[in-house]
C-alpha positions in Angstrom: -19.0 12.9 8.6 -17.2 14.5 5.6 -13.0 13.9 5.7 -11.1 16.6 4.8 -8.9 15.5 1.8 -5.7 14.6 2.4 -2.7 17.2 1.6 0.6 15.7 0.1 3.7 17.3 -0.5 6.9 16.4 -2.8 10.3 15.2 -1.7 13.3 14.4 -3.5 14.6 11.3 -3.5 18.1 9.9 -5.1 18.4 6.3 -6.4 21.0 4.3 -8.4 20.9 4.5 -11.9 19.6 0.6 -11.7 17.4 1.1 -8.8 15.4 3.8 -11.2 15.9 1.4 -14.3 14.0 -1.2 -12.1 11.6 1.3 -10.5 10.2 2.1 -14.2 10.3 -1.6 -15.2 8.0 -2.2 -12.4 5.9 0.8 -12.7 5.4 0.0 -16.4 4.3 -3.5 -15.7 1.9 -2.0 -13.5 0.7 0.9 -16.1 1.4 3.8 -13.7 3.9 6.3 -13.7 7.3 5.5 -11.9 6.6 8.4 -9.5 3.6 6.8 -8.2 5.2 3.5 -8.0 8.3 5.1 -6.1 5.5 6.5 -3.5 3.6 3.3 -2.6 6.9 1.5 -2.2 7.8 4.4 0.2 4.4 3.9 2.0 5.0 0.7 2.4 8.5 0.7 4.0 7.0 4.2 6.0 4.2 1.9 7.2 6.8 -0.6 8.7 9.3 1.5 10.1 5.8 3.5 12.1 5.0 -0.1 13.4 8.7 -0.5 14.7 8.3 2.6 16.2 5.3 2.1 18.2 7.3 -0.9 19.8 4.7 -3.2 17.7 6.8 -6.6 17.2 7.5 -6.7 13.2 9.1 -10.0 11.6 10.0 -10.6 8.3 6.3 -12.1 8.2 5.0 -9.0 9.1 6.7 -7.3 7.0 5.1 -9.2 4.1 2.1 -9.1 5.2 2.2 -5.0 5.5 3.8 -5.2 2.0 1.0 -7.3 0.4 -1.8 -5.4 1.8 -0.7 -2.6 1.0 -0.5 -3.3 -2.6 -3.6 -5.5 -2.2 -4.7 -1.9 -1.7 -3.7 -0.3 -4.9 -5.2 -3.0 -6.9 -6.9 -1.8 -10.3 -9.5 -4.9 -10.3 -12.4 -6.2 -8.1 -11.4 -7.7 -5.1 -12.0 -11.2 -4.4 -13.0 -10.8 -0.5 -12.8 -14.5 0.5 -9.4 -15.3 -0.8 -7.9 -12.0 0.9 -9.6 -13.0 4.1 -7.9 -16.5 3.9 -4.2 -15.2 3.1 -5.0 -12.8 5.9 -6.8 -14.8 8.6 -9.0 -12.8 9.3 -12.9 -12.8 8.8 -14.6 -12.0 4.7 -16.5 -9.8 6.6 -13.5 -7.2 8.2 -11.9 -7.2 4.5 -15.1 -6.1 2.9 -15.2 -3.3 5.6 -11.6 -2.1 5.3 -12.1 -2.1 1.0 -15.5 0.0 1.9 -12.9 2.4 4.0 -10.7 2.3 1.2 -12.4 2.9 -1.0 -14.1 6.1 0.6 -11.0 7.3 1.6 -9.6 6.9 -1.7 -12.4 9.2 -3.3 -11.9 11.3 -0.6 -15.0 11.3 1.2 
């Protein structure tokens, strides 16, 4: 079954002079451009605030954990399966599946 890739639109978005200072800092540590950066820290607070509105229970906990996988996600390098699955707590084997996803999705396929 072939996805249909996914659309994305822009948005405009004000920040502090120091809150755009940082966002580059960060960005540049990470080599990508402070746009993209701005956009998976949006994803990440978006994928939160869906959560809360679903009436799922989120902590502070939770909220790292949404947080860290996420940007577990956008990581450049191989994945080491077994060390995910332990901060998770979840089984190797569900981690290499949702990578696989990821990973597919990603190429958009």
């Amino acid at each position: 079954m072939t996805k249909a890739p996914v659309r994305t639109v822009g948005i405009a978005l004000t920040v502090t002079e120091k809150a755009k200072a940082n966002l580059d800092r960060q960005a540049a540590a990470r080599g990508i451009p402070s746009s993209r950066w701005a956009s998976q820290i949006f994803d990440i607070g978006f994928a939160a605030v869906c959560a809360r509105e679903k009436s799922m229970p989120i902590s502070d906990a939770d909220l790292d954990a949404i947080c860290g996988a996420t940007l577990l996600l956008w990581s450049r390098g191989e994945w080491d399966t077994a060390a995910i699955a332990a901060g998770l707590g979840v089984p190797e084997a569900t981690v290499a599946r949702i990578l696989d996803g990821w990973r597919e999705y990603r190429r958009g396929g």
